[in-house]
C-alpha atoms as a printed R data frame, in Angstrom:
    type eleno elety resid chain resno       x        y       z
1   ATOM     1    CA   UNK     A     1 201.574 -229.017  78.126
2   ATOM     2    CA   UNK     A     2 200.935 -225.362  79.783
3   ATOM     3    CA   UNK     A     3 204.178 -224.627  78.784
4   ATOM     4    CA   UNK     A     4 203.258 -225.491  75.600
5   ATOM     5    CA   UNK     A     5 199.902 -223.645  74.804
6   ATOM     6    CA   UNK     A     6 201.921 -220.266  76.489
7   ATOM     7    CA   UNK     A     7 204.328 -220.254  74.337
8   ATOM     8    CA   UNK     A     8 201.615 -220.806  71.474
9   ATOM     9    CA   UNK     A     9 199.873 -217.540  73.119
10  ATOM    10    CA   UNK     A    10 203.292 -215.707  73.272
11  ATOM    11    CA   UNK     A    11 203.654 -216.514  69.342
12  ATOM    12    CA   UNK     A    12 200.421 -215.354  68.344
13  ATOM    13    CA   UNK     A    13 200.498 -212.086  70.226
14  ATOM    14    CA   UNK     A    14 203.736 -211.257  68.731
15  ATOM    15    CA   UNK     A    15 202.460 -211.908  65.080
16  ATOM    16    CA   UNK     A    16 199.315 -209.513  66.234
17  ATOM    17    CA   UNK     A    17 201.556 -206.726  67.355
18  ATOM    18    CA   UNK     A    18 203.321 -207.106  64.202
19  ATOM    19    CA   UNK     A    19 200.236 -207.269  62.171
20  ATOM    20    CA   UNK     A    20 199.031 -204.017  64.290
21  ATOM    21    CA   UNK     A    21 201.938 -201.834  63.801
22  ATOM    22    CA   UNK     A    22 202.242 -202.606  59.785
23  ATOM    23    CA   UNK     A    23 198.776 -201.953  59.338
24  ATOM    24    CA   UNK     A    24 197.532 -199.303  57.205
25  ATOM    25    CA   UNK     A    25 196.220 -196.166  58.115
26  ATOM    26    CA   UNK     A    26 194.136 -193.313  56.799
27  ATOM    27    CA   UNK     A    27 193.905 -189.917  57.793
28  ATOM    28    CA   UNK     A    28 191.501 -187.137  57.414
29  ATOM    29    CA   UNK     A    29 193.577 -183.436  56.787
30  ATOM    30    CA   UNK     A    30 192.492 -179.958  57.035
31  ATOM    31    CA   UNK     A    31 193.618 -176.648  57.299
32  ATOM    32    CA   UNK     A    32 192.416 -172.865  57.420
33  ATOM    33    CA   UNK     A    33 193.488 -169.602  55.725
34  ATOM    34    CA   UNK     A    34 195.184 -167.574  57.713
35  ATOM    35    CA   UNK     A    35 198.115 -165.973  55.297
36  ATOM    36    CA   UNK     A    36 196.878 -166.353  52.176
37  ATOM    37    CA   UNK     A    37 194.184 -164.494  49.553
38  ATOM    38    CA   UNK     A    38 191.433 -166.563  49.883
39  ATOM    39    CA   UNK     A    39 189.517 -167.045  53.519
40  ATOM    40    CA   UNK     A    40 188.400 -170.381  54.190
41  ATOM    41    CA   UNK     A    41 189.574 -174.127  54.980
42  ATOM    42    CA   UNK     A    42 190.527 -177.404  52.678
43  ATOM    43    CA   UNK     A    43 189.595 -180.599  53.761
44  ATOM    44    CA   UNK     A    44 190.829 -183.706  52.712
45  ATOM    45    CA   UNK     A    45 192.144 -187.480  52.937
46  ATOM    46    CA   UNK     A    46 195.608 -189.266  53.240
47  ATOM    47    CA   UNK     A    47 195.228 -192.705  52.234
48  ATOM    48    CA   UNK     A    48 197.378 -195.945  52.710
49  ATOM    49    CA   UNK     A    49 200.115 -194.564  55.495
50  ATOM    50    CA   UNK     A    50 201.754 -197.297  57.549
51  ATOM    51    CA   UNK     A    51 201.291 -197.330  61.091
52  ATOM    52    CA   UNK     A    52 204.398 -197.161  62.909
53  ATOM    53    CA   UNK     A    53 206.641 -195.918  60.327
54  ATOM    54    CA   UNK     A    54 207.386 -193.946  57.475
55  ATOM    55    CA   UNK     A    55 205.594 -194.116  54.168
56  ATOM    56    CA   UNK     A    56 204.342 -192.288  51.307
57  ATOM    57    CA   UNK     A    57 200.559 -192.346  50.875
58  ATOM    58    CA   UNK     A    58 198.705 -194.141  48.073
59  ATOM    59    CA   UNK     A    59 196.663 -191.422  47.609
60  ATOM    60    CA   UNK     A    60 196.145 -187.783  48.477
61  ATOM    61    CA   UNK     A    61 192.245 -186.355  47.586
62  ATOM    62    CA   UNK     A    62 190.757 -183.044  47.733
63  ATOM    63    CA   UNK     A    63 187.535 -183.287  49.191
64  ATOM    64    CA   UNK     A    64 186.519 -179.438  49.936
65  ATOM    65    CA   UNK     A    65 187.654 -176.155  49.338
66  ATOM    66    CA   UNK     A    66 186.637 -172.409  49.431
67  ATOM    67    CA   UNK     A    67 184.109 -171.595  46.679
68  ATOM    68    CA   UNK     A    68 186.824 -168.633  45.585
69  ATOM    69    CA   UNK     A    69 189.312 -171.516  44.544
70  ATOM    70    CA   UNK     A    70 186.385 -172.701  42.332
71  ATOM    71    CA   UNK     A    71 187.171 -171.901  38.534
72  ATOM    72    CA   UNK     A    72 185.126 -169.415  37.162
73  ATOM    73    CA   UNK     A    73 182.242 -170.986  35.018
74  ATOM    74    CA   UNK     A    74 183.156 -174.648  36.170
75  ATOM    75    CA   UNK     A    75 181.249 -174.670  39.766
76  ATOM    76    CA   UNK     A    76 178.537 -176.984  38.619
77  ATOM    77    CA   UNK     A    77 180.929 -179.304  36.551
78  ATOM    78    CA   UNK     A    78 184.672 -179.070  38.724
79  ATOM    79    CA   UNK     A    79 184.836 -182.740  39.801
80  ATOM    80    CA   UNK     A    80 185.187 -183.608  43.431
81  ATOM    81    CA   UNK     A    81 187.251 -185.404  45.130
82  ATOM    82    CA   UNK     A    82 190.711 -184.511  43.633
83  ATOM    83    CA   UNK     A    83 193.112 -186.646  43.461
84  ATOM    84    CA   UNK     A    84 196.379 -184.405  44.024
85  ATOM    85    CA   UNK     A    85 198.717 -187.878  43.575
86  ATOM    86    CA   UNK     A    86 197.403 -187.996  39.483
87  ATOM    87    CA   UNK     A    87 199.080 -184.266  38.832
88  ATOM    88    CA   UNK     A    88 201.935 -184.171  36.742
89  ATOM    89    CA   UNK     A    89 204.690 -183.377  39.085
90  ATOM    90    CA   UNK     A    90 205.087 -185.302  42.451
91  ATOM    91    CA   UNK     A    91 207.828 -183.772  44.879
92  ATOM    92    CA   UNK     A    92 207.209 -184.945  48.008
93  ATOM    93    CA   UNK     A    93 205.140 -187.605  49.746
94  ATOM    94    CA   UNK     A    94 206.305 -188.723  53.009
95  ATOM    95    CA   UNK     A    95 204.571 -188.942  56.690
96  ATOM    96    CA   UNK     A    96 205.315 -190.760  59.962
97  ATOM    97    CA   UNK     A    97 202.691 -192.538  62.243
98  ATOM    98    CA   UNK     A    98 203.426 -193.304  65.288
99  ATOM    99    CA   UNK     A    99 201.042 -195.529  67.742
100 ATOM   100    CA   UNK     A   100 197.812 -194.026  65.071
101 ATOM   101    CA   UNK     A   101 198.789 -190.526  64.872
102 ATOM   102    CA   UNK     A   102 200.724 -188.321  62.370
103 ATOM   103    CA   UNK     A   103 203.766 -187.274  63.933
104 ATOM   104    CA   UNK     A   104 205.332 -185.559  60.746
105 ATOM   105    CA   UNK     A   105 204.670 -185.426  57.131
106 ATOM   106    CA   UNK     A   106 205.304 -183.485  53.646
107 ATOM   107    CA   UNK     A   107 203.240 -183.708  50.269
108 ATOM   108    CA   UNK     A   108 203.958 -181.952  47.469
109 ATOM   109    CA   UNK     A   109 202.163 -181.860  44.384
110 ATOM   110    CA   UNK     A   110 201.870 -179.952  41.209
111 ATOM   111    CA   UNK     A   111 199.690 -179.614  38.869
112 ATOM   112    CA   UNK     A   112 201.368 -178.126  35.416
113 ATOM   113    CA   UNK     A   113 198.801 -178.173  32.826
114 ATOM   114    CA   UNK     A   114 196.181 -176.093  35.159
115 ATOM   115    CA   UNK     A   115 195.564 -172.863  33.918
116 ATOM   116    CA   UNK     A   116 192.443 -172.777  35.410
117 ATOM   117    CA   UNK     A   117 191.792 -175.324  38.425
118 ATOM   118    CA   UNK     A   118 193.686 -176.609  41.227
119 ATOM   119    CA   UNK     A   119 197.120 -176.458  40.379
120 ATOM   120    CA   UNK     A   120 199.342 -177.013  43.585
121 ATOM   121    CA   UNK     A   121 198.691 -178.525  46.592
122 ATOM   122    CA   UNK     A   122 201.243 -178.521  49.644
123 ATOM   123    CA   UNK     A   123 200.550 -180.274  52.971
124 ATOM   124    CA   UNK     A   124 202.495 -179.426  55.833
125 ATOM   125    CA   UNK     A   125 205.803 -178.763  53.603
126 ATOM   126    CA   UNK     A   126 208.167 -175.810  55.145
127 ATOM   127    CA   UNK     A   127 209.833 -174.102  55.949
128 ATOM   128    CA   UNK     A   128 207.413 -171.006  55.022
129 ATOM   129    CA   UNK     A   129 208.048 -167.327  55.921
130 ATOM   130    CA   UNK     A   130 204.850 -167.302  58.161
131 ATOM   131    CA   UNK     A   131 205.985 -170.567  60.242
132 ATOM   132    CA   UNK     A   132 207.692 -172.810  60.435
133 ATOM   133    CA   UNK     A   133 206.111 -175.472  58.216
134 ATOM   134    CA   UNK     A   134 202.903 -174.421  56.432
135 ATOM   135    CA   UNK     A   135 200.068 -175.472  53.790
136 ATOM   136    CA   UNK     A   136 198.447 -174.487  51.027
137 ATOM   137    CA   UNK     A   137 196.260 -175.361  48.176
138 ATOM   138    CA   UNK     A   138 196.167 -172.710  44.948
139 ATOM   139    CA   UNK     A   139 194.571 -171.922  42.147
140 ATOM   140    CA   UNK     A   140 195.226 -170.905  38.742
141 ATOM   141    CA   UNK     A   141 198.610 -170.348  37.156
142 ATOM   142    CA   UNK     A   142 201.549 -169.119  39.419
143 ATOM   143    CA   UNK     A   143 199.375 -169.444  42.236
144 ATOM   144    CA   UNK     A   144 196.948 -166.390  41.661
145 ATOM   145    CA   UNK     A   145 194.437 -167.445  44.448
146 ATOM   146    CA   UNK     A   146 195.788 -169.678  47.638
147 ATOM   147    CA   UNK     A   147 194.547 -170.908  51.027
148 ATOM   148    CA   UNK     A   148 197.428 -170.720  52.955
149 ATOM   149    CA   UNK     A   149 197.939 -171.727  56.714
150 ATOM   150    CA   UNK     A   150 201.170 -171.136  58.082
151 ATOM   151    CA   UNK     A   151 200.221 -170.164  62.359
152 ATOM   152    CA   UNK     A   152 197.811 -172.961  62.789
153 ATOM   153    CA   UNK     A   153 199.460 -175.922  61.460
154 ATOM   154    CA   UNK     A   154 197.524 -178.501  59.850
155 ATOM   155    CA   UNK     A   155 195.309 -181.369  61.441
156 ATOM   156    CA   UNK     A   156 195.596 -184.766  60.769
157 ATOM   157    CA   UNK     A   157 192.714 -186.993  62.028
158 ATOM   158    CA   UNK     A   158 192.229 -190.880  61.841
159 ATOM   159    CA   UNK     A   159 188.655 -191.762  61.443
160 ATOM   160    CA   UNK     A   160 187.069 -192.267  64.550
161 ATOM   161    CA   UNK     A   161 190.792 -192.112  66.097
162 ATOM   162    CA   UNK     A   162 193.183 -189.226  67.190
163 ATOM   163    CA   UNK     A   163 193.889 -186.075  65.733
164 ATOM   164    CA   UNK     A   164 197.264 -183.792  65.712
165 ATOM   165    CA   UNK     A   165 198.053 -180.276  64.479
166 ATOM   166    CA   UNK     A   166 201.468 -180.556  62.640
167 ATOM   167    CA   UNK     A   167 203.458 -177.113  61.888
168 ATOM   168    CA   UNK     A   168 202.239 -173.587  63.229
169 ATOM   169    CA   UNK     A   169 204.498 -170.884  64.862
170 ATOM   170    CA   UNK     A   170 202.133 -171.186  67.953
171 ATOM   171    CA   UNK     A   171 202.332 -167.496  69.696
172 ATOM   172    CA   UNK     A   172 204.554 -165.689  71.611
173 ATOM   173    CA   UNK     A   173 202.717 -165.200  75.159
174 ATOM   174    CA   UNK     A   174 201.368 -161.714  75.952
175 ATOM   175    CA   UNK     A   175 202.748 -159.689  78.562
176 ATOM   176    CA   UNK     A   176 200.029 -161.301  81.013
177 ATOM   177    CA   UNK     A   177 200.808 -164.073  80.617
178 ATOM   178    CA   UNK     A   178 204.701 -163.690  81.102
179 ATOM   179    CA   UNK     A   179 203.316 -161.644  84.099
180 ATOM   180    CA   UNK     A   180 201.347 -165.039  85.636
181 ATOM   181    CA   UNK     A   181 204.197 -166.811  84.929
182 ATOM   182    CA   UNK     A   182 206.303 -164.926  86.688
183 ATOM   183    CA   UNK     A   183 204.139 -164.498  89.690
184 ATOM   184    CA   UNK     A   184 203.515 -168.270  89.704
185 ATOM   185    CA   UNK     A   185 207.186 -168.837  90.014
186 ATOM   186    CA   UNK     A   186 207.429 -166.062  92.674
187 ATOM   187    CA   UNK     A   187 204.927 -168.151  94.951
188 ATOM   188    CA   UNK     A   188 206.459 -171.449  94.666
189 ATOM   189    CA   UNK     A   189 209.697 -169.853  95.625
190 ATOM   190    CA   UNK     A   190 208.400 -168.147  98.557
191 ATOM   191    CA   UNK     A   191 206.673 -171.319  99.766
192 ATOM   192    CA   UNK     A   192 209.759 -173.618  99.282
193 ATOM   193    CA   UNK     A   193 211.638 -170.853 100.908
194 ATOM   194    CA   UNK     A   194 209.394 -170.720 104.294
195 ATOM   195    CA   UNK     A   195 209.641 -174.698 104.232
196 ATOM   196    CA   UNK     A   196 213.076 -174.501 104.154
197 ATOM   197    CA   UNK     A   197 213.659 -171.895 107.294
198 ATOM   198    CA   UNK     A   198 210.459 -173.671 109.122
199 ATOM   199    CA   UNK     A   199 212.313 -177.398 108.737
200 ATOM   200    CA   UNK     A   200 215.981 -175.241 110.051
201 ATOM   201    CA   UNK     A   201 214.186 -174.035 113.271
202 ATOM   202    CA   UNK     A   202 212.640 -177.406 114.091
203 ATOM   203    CA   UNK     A   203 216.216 -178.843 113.661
């Protein structure tokens, strides 16, 4: 009989780590100007990823942007969120999640009939000159105005859960720091080195 009932228990917490790791999963996304025209950050959502695996998201909506991308005259009227998935030309859509947390990912979306409103919208899709993955959301035919982020990456954020930073060139260390480095591996050689001769004379 208690054989029985753990092998019922077994069974169910199988089918709930099954359940867990094809659940769906949502993730907040911004990112900041830091190579393009127009200073500022986008913020958005990633809806409908699948936990544990690779998927394209259900939807992909703008929820801010720098009051530059605004079109001129339409401030009051421009309707918010966005939904980048509804433009015209879809050429990428693809993330992994692993254990909750973006671990890679690439949207692409354009809008071709904007002449003047959001037209393009890429999220961590690379390579780009700056680094090596980058995004950016533009504005305007032949992207006239951009946010662009190529050295900070892009953060991905499940509500209420973990975040990560995907893409960025990071930094090359300053001479300081090469310099503390350095030094730090100067002092554990020296003490490994008096170890060594202090353990030869006990010998």
């Amino acid at each position: 009989m208690k054989s029985h009932a753990l092998r019922i228990a077994a069974l169910l917490a199988i089918s709930a780590s099954a359940a867990t790791s094809a659940s769906a999963a949502d993730f907040l996304f911004s990112f900041t100007n830091d190579v393009g025209n127009v200073s500022g950050t986008v913020t958005g959502e990633v809806f409908g990823l699948t936990d544990n695996a690779t998927s394209s998201a259900t939807s992909v909506l703008i929820y801010t942007w720098p009051a530059a991308l605004i079109p001129p005259g339409n401030a009051s009227s421009y309707p918010t969120p966005v939904d980048a998935t509804s433009w015209s030309f879809q050429d990428g859509n693809s993330f992994t999640v692993v254990g909750g947390v973006v671990t890679s990912g690439a949207f692409h979306a354009d809008n071709s009939t904007a002449v003047s409103s959001l037209d393009r919208l890429w999220l961590n899709f690379g390579p780009c000159s700056s680094g090596p993955t980058c995004s950016f959301l533009s504005l305007g035919s032949n992207n006239s105005q951009y946010v662009w982020t190529g050295v900070a990456g892009t953060t991905f954020c499940a509500p209420g859960g973990a975040c990560s930073v995907l893409g960025g060139s990071g930094g090359v260390p300053e001479p300081a720091s090469w310099a503390l480095m350095l030094g730090g591996f100067g002092l554990v050689g020296g003490v490994m080195r008096a170890r060594r001769s202090t353990a030869v004379a006990f010998t």
